[in-house]
C-alpha positions in Angstrom: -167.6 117.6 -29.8 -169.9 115.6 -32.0 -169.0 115.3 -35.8 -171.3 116.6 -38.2 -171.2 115.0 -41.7 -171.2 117.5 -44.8 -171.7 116.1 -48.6 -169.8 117.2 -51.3 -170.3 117.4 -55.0 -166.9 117.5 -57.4 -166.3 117.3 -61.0 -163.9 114.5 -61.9 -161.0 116.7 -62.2 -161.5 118.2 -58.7 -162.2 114.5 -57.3 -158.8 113.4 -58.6 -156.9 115.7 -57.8 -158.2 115.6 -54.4 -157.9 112.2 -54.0 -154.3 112.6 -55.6 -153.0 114.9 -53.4 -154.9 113.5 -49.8 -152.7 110.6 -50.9 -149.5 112.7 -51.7 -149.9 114.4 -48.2 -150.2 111.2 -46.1 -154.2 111.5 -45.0 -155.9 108.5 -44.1 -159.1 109.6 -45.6 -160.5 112.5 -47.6 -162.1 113.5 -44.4 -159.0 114.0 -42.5 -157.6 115.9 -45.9 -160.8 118.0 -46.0 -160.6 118.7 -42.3 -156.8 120.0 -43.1 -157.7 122.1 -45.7 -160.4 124.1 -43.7 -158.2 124.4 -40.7 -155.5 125.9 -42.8 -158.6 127.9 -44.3 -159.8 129.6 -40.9 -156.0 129.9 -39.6 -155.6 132.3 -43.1 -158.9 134.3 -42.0 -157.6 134.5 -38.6 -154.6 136.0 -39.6 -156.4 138.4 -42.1 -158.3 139.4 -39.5 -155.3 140.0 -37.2 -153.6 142.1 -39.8 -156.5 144.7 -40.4 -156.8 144.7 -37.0 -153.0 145.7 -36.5 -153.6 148.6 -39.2 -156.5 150.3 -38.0 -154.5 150.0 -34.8 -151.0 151.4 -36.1 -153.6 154.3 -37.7 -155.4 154.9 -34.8 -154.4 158.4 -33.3 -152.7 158.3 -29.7 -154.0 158.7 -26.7 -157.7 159.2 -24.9 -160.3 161.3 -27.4 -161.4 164.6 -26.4 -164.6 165.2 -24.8 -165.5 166.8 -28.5 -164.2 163.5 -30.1 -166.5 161.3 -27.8 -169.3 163.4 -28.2 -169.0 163.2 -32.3 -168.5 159.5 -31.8 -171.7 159.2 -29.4 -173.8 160.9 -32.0 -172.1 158.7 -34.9 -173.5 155.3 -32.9 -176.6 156.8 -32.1 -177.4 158.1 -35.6 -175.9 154.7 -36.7 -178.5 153.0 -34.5 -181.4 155.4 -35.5 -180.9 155.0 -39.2 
C-alpha cells in the first residue's frame, strides 16, 4: 500500500517530548514513532469496540425472538427508516 504523508503542527513542548521519547523507545524516525502511536491507538478502539460488543451480547436475552418481538422490531426499523 502507498504511503500517504500527513503534516503536523506541535508546540515546543509536545515536539520535545516527542522527539524525547521516539528516542527513548528506539524509533528510527518520528514517522515510525507516529506510526506506533496510532496503531496502539486503533488496537485500543478495537478493543473498545469488542467490549461493548461483549455487553450488549452478555445482555442480550436468550434464544430466537417471538414472532411479536420481530414484528415490534420490524416496525422499529421501518419507523427508524421513515423518520
Amino acid at each position: 500500500m502507498k504511503a500517504v504523508t500527513i503534516n503536523i503542527s506541535l508546540n515546543p513542548d509536545l515536539a520535545d517530548f516527542a522527539r524525547a521519547d521516539s528516542e527513548a523507545g528506539a524509533f528510527d524516525s518520528m514517522s515510525e514513532y507516529m506510526r506506533e502511536l496510532i496503531r496502539r491507538r486503533r488496537e485500543a478502539k478495537i478493543a473498545e469496540d469488542v467490549a461493548t460488543l461483549e455487553r450488549a451480547i452478555a445482555g442480550a436475552p436468550a434464544g430466537d425472538p417471538s414472532e411479536a418481538e420481530l414484528r415490534q422490531i420490524y416496525a422499529a426499523a421501518k419507523a427508524g427508516r421513515e423518520g
